[in-house]
C-alpha positions in Angstrom: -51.6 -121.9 257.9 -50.5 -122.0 254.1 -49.9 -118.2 252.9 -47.8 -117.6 250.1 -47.0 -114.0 249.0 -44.7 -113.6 245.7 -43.6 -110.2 244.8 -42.5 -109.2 241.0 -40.9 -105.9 241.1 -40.8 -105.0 237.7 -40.2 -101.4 238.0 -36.9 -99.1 238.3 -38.3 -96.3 240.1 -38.1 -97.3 243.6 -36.2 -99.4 246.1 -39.0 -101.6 247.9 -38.6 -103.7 250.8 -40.1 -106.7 249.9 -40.5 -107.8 253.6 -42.6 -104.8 254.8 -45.1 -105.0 252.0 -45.4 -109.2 252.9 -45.7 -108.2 257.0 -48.7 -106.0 255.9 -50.4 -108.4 253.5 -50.4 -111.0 256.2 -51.3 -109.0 259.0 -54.4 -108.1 256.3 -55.0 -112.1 256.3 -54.7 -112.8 259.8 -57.4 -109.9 261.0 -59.6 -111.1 257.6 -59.1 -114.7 259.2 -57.7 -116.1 256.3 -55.2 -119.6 256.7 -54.8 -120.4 253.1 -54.2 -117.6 250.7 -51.8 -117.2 247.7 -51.4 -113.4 247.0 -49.3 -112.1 244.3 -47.6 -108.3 244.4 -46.6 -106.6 241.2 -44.7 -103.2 241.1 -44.9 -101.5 237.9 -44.5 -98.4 236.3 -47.4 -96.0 234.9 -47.6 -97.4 231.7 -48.0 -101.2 232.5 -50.5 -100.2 234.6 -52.4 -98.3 232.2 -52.3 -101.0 229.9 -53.7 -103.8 232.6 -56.3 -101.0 233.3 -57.4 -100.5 230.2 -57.1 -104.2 229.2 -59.0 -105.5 232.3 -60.9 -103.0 233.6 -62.2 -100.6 230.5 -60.6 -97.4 232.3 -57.8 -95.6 229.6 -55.9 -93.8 232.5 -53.1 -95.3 234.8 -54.1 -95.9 238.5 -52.5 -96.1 241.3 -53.6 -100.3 242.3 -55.9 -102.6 240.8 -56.8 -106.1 242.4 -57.9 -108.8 240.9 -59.5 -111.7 243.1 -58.9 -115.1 242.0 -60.7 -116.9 244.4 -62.4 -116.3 247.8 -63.8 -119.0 249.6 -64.3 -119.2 254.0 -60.8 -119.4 255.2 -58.8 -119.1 251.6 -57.7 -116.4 249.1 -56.0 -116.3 245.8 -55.3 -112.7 244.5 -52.9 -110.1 243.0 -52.5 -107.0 243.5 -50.6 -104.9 241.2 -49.3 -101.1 242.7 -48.1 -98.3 240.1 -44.7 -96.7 241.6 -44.4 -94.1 239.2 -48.1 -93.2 241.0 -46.8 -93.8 244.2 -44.5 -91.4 243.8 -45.8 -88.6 242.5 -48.6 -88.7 245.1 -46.1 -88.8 247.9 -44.4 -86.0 246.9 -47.8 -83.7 246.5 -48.6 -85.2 250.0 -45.1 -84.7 251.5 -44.9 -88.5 252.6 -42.4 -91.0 251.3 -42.8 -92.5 247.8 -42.0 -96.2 250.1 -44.8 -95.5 252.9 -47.4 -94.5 249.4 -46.9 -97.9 248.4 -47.7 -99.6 251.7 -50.7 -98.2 251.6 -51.5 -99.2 247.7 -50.7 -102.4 249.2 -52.7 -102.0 251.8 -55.9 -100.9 250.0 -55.2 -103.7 247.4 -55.0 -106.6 250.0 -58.3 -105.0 251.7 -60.9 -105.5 248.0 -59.1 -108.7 248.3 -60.5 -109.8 251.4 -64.0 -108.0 250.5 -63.7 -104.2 251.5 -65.4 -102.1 249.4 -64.7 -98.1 248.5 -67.8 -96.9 246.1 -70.1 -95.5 249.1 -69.4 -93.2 251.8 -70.0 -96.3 255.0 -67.7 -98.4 252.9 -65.3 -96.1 252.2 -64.9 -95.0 256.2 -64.5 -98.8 257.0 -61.6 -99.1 254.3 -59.8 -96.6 255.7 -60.4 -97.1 259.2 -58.9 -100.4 258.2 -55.9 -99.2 256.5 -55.1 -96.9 259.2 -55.2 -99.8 261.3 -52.5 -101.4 259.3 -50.6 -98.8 259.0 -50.4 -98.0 262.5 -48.3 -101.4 263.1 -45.7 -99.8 260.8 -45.6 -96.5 263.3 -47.7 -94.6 260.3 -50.7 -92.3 259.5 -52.2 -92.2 256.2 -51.5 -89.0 254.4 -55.3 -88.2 254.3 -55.6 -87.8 258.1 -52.6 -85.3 258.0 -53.3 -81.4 257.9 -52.5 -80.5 254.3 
């Protein structure tokens, strides 16, 4: 098994640990039953990601993850995901989580189009996050959007 996960931290905002975010992503590749995959992390602020959104995607607004798939064949993934941690934050304090745990989960969700789940119809949306609360349950966590607001 060849996996290769690089991390660019390229914001200010938060202290990441670089080795939770990696656990998850390969935890996403073993269930997925990907051997060979070379996945790339970026952490950036709001405005970089606005930019990459607007650049790549046509959407003017900053987003909270985008992920690009580089290749997908049986067995083998290249990817990046890049996660906002200025969003992050902010949405962790509205949901009374920590800005840390709110980036897991953009990982998560990133790693999860990257290995073909899907979020634009109600059945596809229930199997992403039945698939991120699977993930997240190895780090002793429950998404914020199954807690009583």
């Amino acid at each position: 098994m060849s996996i290769t996960i690089a991390i660019a931290d390229e914001q200010q905002r938060l202290q990441i640990d670089g080795g939770r975010l990696k656990t998850a992503v390969r935890q996403i590749l073993a269930d997925a039953k990907i051997t060979s995959a070379d996945v790339s992390l970026a952490l950036v602020d709001d405005a970089t990601i606005h930019e990459l959104n607007r650049q790549y995607l046509g959407h003017d607004y900053p987003t909270d993850v985008i992920s690009f798939v580089l290749d997908h064949t049986a067995g083998r993934l290249e990817g990046e995901v890049i996660v906002s941690t200025d969003t992050a934050a902010t949405t962790a304090a509205r949901l009374g989580w920590p800005p840390e745990d709110e980036v897991l989960l953009y990982v998560v969700h990133g790693i999860l189009h990257l290995v073909g789940h899907d979020d634009q119809d109600p059945d596809s949306l229930a199997a992403m996050r039945a698939a991120e609360r699977h993930c997240l349950a190895g780090f002793g966590l429950k998404p914020p959007y199954d807690q009583a607001t």
